[in-house]
C-alpha positions as CSV (number, residue, x, y, z in Angstrom):
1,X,-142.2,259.2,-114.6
2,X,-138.6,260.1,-114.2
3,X,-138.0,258.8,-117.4
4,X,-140.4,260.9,-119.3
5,X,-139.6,264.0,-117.2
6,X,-135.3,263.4,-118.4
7,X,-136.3,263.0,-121.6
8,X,-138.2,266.3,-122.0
9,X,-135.5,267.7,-120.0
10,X,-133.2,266.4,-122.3
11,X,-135.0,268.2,-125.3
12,X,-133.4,271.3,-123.7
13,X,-130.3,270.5,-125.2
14,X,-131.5,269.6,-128.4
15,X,-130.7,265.8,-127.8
16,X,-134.2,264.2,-127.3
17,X,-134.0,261.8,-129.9
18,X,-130.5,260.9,-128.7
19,X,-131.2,260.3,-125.3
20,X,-134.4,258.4,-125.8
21,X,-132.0,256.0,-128.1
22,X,-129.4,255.8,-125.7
23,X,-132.6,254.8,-122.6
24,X,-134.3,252.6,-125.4
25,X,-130.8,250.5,-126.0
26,X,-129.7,250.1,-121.8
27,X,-134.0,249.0,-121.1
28,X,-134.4,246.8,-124.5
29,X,-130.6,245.9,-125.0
30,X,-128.7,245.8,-121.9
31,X,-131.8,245.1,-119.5
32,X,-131.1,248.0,-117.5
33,X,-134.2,249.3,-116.5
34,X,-135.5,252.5,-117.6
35,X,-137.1,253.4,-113.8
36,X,-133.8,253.2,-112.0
37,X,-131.9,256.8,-111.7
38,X,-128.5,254.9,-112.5
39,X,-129.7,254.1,-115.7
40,X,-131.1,257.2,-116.9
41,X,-128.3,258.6,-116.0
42,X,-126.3,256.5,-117.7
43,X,-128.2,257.1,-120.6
44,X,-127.6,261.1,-120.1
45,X,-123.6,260.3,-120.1
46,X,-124.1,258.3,-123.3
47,X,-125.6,261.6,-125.1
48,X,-123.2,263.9,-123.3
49,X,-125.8,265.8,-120.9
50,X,-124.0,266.8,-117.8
51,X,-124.7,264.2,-115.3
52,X,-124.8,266.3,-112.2
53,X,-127.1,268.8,-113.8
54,X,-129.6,265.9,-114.6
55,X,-129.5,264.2,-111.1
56,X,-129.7,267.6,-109.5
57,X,-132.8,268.2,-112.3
58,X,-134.6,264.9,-111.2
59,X,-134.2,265.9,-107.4
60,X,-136.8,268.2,-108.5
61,X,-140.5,267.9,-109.2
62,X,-139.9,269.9,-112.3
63,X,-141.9,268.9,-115.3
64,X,-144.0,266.2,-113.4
65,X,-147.7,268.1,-113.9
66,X,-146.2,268.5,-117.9
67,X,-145.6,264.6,-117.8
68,X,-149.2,263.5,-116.3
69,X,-151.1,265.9,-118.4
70,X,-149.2,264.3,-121.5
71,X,-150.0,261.0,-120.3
72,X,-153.7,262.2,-119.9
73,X,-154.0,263.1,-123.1
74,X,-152.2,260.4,-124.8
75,X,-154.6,258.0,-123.1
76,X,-157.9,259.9,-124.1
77,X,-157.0,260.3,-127.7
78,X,-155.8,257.0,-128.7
79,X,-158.6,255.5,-126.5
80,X,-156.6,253.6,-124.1
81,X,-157.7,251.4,-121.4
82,X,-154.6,249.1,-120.5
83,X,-151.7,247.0,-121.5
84,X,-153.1,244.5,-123.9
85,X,-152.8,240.6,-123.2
86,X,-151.9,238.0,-125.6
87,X,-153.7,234.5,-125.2
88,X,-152.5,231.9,-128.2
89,X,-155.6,229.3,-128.7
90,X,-154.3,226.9,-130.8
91,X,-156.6,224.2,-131.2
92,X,-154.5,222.1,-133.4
93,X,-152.4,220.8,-130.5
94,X,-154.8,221.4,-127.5
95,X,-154.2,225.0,-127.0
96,X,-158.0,226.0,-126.2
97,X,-158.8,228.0,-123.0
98,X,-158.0,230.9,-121.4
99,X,-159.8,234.3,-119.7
100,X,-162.0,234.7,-122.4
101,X,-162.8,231.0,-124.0
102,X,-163.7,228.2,-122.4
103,X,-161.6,225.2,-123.1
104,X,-160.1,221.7,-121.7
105,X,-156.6,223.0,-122.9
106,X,-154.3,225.5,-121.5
107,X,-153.7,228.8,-124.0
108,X,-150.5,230.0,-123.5
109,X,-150.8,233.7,-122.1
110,X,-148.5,237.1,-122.4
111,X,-148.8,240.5,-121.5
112,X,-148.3,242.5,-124.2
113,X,-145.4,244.5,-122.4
114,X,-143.2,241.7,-122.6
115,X,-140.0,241.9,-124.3
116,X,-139.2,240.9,-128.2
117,X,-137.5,237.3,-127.3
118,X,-140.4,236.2,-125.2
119,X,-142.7,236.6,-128.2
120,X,-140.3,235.4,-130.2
121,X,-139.6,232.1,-128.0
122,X,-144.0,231.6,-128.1
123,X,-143.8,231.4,-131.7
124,X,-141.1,229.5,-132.3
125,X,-142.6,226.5,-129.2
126,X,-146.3,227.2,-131.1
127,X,-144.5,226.4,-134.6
128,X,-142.6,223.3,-133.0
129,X,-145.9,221.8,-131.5
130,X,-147.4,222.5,-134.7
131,X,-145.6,220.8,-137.0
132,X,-144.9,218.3,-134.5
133,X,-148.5,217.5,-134.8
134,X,-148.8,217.5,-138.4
135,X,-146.6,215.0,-138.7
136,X,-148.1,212.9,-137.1
């Protein structure tokens, strides 16, 4: 919530893109998370804002009801029910199971909030096990 709030905050100062860069690269890049005051303030330093001006601003409730009602609507338009989940069935090398299929195999499972590299380390084991298996 905070985050949103700063960033709309931010767009007061005509640095809304900037700032949402400068949160995107500490969360995705530094793994500074995006929910703790020192990094969105951190992130506010990065695109000049004055620092004292945003903690003093998220001492407030200001912009809060602007926030939900944004989140509202973002959720009713686009039809959104949840974060999605990832299950890999990959019969091939016994990957068959899971929440939705029934299977003697485990699937291997993500939520779909997970970071870049642990996608990136699923496909490279799924691609390993697969030509493993094929060369057999």
């Amino acid at each position: 919530m905070d985050s949103q709030r700063l960033l709309l905050w931010a767009g007061r100062f005509g640095v809304q893109e900037e700032f949402m860069s400068a949160l995107n690269f500490r969360h995705f890049e530094c793994k500074e998370s995006a929910s703790e005051r020192e990094t969105l303030l951190a992130a506010a330093r990065d695109v000049m804002l004055d620092v004292d001006a945003a903690n003093a601003f998220l001492d407030t409730d200001e912009l809060k009801d602007e926030v939900w009602k944004s989140y509202g609507t973002t959720i009713r338009e686009a039809n959104i029910g949840s974060i999605p989940l990832f299950v890999f069935n990959v019969p091939a090398i016994g990957k068959v199971g899971g929440p939705l299929r029934k299977g003697t195999g485990s699937p291997i499972i993500i939520n779909g909030s997970m970071d870049p590299e642990t996608f990136l380390q699923v496909f490279t084991q799924l691609r390993s096990e697969l030509l493993a298996h094929s060369s057999r």
